[in-house]
PAFISE-66744 format. One record per residue: residue in three letters; x, y, z of N, C-alpha, C in turn. Coordinates in pm, whole numbers, plus 32768, in hexadecimal, padded with zeros to 4 digits. Layout:
BEGIN
alaXYZXYZXYZ;...
END
This chain:
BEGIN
unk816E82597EEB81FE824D7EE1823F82D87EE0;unk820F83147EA9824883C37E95821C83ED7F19;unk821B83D27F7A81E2841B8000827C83F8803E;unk82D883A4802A83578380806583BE84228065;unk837F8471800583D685037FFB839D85598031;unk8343853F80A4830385D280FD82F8858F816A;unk8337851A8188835884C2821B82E6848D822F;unk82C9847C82CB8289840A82DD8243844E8359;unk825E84BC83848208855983D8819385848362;unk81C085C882FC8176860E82AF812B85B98273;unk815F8540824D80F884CA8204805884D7822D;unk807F849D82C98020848983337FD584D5832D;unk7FF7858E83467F8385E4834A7F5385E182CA;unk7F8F85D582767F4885E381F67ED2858E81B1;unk7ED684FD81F17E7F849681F37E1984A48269;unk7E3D84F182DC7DF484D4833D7D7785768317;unk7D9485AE82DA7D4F862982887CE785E28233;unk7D37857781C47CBA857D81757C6C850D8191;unk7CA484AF81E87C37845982207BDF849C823D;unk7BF2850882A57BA3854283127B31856382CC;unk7B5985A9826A7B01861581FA7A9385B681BB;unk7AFC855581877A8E84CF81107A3884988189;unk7A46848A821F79E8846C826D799584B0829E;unk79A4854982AB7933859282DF78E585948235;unk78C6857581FA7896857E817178528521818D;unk788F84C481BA7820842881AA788083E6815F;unk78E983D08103792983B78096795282F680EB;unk795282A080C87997822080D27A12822280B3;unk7A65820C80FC7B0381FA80F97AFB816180E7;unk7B90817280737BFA80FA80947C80813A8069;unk7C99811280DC7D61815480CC7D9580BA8087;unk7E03810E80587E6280B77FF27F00808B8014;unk7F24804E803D7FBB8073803F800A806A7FE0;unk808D80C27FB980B0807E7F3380EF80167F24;unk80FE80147E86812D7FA97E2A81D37FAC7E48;unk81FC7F427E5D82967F417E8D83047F7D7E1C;unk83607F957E5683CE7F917DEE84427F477DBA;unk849C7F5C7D6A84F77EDE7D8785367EB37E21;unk85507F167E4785C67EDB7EDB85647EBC7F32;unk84E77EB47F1C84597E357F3C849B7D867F50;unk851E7D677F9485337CE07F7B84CA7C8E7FFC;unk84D37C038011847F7BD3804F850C7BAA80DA;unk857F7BA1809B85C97B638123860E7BE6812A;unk85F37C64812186477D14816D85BF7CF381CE;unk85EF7D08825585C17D2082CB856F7D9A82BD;unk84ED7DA2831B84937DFD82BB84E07E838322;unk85307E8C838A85577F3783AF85E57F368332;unk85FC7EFA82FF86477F1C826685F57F3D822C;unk856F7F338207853E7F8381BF84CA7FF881BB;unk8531804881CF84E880C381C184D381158181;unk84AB81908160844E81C481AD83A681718170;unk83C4812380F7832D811D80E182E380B0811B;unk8318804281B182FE801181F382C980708240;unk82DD80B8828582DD811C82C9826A817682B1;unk82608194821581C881C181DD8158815881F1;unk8193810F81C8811D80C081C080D580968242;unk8129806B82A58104805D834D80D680C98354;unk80D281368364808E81AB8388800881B38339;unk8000817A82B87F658185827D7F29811082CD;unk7F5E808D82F67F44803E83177ED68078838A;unk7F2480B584027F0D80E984837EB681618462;unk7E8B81AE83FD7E24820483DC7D9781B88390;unk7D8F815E83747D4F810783597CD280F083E2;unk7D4F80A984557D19804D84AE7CF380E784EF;unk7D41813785247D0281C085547C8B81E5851C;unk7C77821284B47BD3823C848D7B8481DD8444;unk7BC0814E84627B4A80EC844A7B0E80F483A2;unk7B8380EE83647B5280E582ED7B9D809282A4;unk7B7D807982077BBB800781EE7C36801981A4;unk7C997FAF817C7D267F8081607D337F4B811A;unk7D5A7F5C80BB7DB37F07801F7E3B7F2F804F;unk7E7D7EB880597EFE7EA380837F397E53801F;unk7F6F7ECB7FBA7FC07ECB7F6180527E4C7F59;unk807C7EB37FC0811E7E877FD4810A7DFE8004;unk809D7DE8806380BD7D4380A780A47CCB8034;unk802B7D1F7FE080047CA17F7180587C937F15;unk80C57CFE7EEF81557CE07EB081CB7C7A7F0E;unk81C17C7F7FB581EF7C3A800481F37BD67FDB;unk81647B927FDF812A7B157FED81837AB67F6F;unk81407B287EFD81777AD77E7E82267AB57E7B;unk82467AEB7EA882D17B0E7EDB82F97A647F15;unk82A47A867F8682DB79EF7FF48283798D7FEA;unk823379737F73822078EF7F0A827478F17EAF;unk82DD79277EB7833A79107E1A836179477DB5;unk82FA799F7DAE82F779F57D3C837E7A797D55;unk83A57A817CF1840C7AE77CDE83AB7B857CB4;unk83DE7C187CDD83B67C8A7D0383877CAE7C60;unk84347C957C1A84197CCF7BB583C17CAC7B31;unk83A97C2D7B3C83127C217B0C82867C707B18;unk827D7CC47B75821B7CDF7B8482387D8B7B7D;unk82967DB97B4582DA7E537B1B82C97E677AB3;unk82A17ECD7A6E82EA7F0479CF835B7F5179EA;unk83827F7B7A7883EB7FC37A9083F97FCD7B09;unk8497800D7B4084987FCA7BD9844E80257C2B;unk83EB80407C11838D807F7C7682F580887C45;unk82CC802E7BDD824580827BC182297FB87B60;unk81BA7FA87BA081607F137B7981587F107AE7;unk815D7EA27ABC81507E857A2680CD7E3B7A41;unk807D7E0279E180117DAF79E17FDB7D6E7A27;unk80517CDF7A2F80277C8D7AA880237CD37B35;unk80BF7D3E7B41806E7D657BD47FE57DD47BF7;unk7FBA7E077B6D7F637E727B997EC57E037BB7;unk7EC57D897B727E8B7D247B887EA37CF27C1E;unk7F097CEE7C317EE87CD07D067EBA7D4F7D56;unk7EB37DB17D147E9E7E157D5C7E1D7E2B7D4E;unk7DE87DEC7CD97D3F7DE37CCB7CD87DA27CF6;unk7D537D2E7CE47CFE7C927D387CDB7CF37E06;unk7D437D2B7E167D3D7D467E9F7CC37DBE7EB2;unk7CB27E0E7E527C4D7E757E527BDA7E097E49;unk7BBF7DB77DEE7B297D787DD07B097D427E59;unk7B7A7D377E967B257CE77F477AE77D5D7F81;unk7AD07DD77F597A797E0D7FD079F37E127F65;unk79E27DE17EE479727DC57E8C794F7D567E76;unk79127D1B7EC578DA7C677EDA78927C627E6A;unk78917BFF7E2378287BE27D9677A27BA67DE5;unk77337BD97DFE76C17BAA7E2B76AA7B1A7DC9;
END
């Protein structure tokens, strides 16, 4: 979310650096996108919302570029969104997850950890 104040140029190189790095290492990626904020509504048209639509599509598209994996933050706040659920339930503040949402954001990490 704090990447919205060095645009969406500098973001890029800056992610496309430490991917690069955590992959010549050997390191396993999973990119993240973030956790929404309030003006996160489900019926604002998503080019109304920017810029952290905008971040997040771009981690999206660095993802599928170096083939690594995706916790997609913002969509699994979507989802809950357009089943019903209201945003601010899932805030302690208008920008940063309270419980239940740091809990969807976990549930979405445990899918790249299958329980054998």
């Amino acid at each position: 979310m704090n990447d919205r104040g060095i645009g969406l140029e500098e973001a890029k190189a800056t992610w496309k650096n430490m991917i690069e790095k955590g992959l010549s290492q050997g390191v396993k990626l999973i990119l993240m996108t973030p956790t929404p904020d309030i003006t996160q509504r489900p019926n604002v048209p998503v080019n109304e919302q920017r810029p952290l639509q905008e971040h997040a599509q771009q981690i999206r598209n660095l993802a599928v570029e170096y083939e690594v994996g995706l916790v997609d933050s913002l969509a699994a706040f979507g989802q809950y969104q357009q089943q019903g659920g209201d945003l601010t339930n899932l805030l302690s503040w208008q920008n940063h997850p309270n419980r239940a949402g740091h809990e969807i954001v976990a549930l979405e990490i445990l899918r790249w950890f299958p329980i054998a």
